[in-house]
C-alpha positions in Angstrom: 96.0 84.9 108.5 92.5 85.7 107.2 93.4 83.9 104.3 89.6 82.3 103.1 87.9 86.3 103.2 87.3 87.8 99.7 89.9 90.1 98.7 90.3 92.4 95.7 94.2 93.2 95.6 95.1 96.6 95.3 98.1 97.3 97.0 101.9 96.8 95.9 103.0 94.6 99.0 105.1 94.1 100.9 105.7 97.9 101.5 109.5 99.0 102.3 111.1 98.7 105.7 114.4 100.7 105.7 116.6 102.8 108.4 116.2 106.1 108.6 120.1 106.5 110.0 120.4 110.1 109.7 117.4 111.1 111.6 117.9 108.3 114.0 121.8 109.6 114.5 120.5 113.2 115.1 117.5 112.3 118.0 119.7 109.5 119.4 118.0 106.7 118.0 120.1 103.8 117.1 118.0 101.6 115.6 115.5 103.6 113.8 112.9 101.8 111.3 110.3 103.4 108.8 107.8 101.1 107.5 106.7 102.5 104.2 102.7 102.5 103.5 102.9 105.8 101.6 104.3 103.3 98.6 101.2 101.0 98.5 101.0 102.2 94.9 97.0 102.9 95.1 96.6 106.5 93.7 100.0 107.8 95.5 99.7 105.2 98.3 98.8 105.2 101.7 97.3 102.7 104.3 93.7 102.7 103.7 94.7 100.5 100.2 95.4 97.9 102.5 91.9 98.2 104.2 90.1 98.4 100.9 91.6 95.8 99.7 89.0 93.6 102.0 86.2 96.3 102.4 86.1 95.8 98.0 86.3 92.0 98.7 83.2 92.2 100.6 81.2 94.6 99.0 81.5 92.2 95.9 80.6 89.3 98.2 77.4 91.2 98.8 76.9 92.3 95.0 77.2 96.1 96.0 77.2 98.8 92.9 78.4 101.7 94.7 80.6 102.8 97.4 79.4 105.4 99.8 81.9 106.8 102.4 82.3 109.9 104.6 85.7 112.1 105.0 86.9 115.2 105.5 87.6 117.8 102.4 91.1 116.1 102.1 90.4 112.6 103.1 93.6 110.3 102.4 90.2 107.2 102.5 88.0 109.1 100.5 90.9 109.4 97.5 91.9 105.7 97.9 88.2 104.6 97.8 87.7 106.7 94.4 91.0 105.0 93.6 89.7 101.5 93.8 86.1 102.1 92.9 87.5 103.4 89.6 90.1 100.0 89.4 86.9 97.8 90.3 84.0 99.2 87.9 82.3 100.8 91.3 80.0 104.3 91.4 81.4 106.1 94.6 80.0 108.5 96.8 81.6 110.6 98.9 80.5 112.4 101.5 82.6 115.5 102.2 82.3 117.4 105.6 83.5 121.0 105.3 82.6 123.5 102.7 83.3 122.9 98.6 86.7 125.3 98.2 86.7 127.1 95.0 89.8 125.3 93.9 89.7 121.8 93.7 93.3 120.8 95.5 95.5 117.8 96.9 92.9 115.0 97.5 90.0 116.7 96.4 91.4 117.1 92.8 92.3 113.3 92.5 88.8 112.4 94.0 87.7 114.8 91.2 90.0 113.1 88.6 89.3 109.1 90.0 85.5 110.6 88.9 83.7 109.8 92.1 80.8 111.9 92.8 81.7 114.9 95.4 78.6 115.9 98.0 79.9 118.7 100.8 78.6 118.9 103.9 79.7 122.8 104.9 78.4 122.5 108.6 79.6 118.8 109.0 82.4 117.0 110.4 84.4 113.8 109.8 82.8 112.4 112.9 79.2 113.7 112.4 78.8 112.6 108.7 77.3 109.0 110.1 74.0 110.0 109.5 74.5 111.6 106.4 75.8 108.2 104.8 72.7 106.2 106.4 70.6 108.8 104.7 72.3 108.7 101.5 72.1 104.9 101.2 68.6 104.1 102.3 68.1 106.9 99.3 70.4 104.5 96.9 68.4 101.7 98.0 65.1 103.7 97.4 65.7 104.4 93.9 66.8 100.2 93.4 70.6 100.2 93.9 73.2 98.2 96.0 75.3 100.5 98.1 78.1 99.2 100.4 78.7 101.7 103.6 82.3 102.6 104.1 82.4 104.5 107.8 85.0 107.4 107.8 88.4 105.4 107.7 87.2 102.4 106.8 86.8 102.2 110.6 85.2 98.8 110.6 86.1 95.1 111.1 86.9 93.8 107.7 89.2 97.2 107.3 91.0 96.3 110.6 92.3 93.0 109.6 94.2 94.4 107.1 96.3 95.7 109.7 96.7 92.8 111.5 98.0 91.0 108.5 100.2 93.9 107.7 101.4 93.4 111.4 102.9 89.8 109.9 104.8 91.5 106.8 106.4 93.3 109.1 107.4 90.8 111.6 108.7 88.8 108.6 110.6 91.9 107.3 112.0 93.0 110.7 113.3 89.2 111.0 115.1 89.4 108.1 116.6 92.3 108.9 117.6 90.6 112.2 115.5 92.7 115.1 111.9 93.1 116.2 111.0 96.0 117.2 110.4 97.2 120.6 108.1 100.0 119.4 105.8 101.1 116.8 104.3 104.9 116.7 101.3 105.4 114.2 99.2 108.8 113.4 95.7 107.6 114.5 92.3 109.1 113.7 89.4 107.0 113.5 91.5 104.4 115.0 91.2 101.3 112.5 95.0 101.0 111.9 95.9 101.0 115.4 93.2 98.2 116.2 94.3 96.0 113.7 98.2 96.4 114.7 97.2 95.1 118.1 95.3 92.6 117.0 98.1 91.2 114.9 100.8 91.8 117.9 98.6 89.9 119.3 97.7 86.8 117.1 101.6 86.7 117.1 102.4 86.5 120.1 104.8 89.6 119.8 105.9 91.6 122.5 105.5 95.1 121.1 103.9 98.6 122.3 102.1 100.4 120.0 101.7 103.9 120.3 99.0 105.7 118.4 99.2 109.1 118.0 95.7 110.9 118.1 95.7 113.5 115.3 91.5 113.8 115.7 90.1 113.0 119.3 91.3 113.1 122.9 93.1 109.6 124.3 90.4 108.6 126.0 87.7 109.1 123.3 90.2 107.1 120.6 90.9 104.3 122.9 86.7 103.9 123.6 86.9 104.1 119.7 89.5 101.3 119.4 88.4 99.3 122.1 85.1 99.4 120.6 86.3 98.3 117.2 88.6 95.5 118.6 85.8 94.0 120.5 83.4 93.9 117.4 86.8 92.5 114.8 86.9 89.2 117.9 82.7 89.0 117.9 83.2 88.3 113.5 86.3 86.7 113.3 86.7 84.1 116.5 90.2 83.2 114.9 91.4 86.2 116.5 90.6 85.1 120.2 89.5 87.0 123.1 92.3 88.9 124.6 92.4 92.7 126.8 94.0 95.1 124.5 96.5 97.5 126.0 95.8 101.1 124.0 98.3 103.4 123.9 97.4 107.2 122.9 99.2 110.3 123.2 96.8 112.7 122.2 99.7 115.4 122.9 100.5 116.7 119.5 96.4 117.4 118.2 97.5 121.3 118.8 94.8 123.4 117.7 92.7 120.8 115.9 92.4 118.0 113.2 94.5 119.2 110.1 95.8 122.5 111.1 99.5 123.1 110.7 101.7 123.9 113.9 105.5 125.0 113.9 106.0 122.0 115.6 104.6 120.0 112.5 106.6 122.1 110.2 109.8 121.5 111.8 109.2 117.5 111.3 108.4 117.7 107.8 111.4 119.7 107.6 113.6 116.9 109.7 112.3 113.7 107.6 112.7 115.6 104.3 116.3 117.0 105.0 117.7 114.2 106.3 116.5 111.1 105.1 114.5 112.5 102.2 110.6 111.5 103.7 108.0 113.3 102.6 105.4 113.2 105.7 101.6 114.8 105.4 100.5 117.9 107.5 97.7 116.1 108.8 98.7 112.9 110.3 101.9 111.9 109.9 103.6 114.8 110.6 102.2 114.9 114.0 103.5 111.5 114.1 106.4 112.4 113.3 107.3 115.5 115.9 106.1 113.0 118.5 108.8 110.8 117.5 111.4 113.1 117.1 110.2 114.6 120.9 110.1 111.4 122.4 113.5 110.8 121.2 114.9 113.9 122.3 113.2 113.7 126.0 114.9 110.4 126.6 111.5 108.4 126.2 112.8 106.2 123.8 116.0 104.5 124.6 118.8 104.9 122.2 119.2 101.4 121.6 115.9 100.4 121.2 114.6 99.2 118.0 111.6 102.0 116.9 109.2 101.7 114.1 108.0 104.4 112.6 104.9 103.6 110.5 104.4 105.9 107.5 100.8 105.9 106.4 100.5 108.2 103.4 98.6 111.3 103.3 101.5 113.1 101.1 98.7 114.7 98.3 97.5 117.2 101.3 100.1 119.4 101.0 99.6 120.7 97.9 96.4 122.1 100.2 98.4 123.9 102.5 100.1 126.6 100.2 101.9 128.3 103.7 103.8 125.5 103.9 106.2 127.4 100.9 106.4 131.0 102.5 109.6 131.5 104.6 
């Protein structure tokens, strides 16, 4: 799948797939999978290494010197990008909306450490930083440089292939372990994972609903978003097919706003680190997470019905959120 595009490998893959049996015994869940893209190795792992693995490919294809991308003040995508950029001999950019702390923390201390070059944006957002990076790069390309745009997420066809060949790892994992799944729930926020997951479910024929679980934008704004994206991944890659995408997003656990902590998210850190020893993130997978565990508990997943739960990274944010040690 996508095997001829230009790839520079960064990840450690395949990423685990293993039960989670004591969580899955104590929400009723039988069968309950994680699949592990916190352990893609790339500056303490997540999922955008997989995306950057052909967002670098490509950038190289088009003799780019510097990576320019957008995120918000603890970006998981900005510290992977600094990550590779730094592995590839790259000058990145980022573009930071939110105000400069006066301690560097969590992701903004490794972007510091990767050495990528920090620019904050106090009265922007992740989602209105678009045309602060077209600025920045027709600047680059003033002064007689070759930057490579890198949208927020890596929200962009050649990032959401990687998905949809991670979406074959796991069917060849799950076989192996002798079921496919009946579910997979995934923290979504720009929406590039998600897209390439059904795109994959789809070039392989599998059966599977995917649930995204919006930790940034309303349902119907994420699935225009992934929609959008899906359409634009079939118009540059035709071995993909044209196909009507079913979207699923349950924008029911954003609570007050993108990366601020709930009780809620607290208690399912608190589960997955008791009882199975996962270390979720406060931003997106541990809304993920208490929408599994609620789901589970309300009887909306059936007990004998193989789940995935995807883990995409994110764990360096919590050393940002010091009120996650008070009592």
């Amino acid at each position: 799948m996508f095997d001829s595009l230009p790839r520079e490998r960064l990840a450690f893959l395949p990423t685990p797939l293993h039960r989670l049996k004591n969580l899955g015994n104590s929400i009723g869940l039988e069968e309950l999978w994680i699949k592990r893209d916190d352990q893609t190795g790339l500056s303490l792992g997540g999922n955008k290494a997989r995306k950057l693995e052909f967002v670098l490919g490509d950038a190289r294809k088009n003799r780019a010197d510097t990576i320019v991308t957008v995120g918000g003040v603890q970006s998981n995508h900005c510290r992977q990008t600094a990550a590779a950029c730094a592995i590839a001999g790259l000058r990145c950019i980022l573009l930071l909306g939110g105000k400069e702390p006066p301690n560097y923390t969590g992701n903004l201390l490794l972007d510091k450490l990767l050495g990528a070059e920090l620019k904050f944006y106090p009265d922007e957002s992740v989602l209105t930083l678009k045309t602060r990076l077209d600025e920045v790069v027709e600047t680059l390309k003033d002064f007689g440089l070759n930057p490579y745009a890198v949208p927020a997420g890596a929200e962009m066809p050649v990032g959401a292939i990687a998905y949809a060949i991670a979406m074959e790892e796991l069917q060849v994992q799950a076989q192996k372990e002798g079921f496919l799944p009946d579910r997979i729930l995934v923290a979504t926020g720009t929406g590039g994972t998600l897209a390439g997951l059904i795109i994959g479910a789809h070039m392989l024929d599998l059966n599977v609903e995917i649930v995204g679980v919006s930790v940034l934008s309303d349902a119907e704004t994420t699935r225009d978003r992934v929609c959008s994206l899906i359409s634009r991944v079939i118009d540059e890659y035709p071995e993909v097919g044209s196909f009507k995408p079913n979207v699923l997003v349950d924008d029911t656990y954003i609570g007050e706003g993108y990366g601020v902590l709930s009780d809620g998210v607290r208690t399912s850190l608190g589960m997955f680190a008791k009882m199975d020893g996962i270390i979720l993130d406060p931003v997106y997978t541990g809304k993920a997470g208490l929408a599994l565990v609620r789901m589970a508990l309300n009887g909306d997943i059936p007990s004998d019905s193989p789940t995935v739960f995807w883990h995409t990274g994110g764990q360096p944010a919590l050393y940002a959120y010091p009120e996650l040690g008070t009592a």
